[in-house]
C-alpha positions in Angstrom: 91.2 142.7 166.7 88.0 141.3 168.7 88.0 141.2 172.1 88.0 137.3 173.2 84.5 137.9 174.7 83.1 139.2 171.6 84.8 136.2 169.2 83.2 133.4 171.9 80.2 134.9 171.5 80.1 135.1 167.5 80.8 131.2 167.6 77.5 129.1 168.0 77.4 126.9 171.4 77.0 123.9 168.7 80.3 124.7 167.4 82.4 124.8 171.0 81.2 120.6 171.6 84.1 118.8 170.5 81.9 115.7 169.5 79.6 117.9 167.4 82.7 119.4 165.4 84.2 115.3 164.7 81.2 114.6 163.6 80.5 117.8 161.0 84.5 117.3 160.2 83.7 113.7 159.0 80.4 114.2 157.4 82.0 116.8 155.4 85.3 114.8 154.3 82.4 112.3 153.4 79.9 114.3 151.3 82.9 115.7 149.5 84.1 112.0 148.4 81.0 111.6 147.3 81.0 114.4 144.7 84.8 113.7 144.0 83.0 109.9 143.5 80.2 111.3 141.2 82.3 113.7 139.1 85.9 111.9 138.9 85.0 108.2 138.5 82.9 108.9 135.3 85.4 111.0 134.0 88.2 108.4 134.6 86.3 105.9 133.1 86.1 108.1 129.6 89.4 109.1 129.7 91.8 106.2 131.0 89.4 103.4 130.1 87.7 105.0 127.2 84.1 103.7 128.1 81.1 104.0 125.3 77.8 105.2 126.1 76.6 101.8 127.3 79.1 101.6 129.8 78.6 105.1 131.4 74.9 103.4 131.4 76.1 100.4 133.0 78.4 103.0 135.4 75.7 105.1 136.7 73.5 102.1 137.4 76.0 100.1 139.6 76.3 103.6 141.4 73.0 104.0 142.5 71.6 100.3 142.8 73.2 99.5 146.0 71.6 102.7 147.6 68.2 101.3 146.4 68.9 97.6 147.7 70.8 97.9 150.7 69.9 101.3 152.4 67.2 99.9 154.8 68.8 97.2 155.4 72.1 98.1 156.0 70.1 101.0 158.2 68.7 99.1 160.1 71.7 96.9 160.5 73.9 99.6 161.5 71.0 101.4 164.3 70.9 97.6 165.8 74.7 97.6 166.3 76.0 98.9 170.0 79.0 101.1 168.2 77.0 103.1 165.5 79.8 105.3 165.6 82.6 102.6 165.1 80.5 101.2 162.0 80.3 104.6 160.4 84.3 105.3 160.6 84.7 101.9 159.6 82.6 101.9 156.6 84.1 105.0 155.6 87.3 104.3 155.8 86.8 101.3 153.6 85.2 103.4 151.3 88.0 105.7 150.8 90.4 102.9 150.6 88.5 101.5 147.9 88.4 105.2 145.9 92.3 105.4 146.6 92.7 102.3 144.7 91.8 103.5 141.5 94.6 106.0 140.9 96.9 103.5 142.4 95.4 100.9 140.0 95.4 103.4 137.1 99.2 104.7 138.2 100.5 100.7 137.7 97.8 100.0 134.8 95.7 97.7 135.8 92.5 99.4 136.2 89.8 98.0 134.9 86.2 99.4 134.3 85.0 96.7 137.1 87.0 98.5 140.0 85.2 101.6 138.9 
């Protein structure tokens, strides 16, 4: 077993800040959604709603337009907004409510391939 001396001293000083940690420990929940989002929502969408190849088409596109068309605005909404952190949980928190609609939606069937 370390000596308490040796394990402080093995932990980075970015690592004791309590706000530096929230924030790593909510950028991580988020990154993973996003590759649960990227992986599991095709893969529902061939499975449960047994999309053709035009529809994974149509899928991928509605994935990635909004980053093209509302990135620098939503940007540049978000910098001009007081509670930059308040905007962030709460835009997160939507987003996971809206991904933990689609079992629930596909658990009572009535998802459709335009909640995906």
């Amino acid at each position: 077993m370390m000596a308490s001396g040796r394990l402080s001293a093995a932990v980075p000083d970015l690592l004791r800040k309590r706000s530096f940690r929230r924030y790593w420990t909510g950028q991580s929940i988020s990154l993973a959604d996003d590759q649960i989002s990227q992986i599991a929502l095709p893969l529902v969408a061939i499975f449960a709603l047994h999309a053709d190849a035009a529809q994974m088409g149509w899928l991928a596109t509605a994935q990635l337009v909004p980053a093209l068309l509302l990135s620098l605005p939503a940007g540049a909404w978000a910098d001009s907004r007081a509670h930059r952190r308040r905007v962030m949980i709460a835009t997160d928190l939507a987003r996971a409510l809206l991904i933990a609609s689609v079992p629930i939606a596909y658990v009572l069937d009535a998802l459709t391939f335009t909640q995906l």
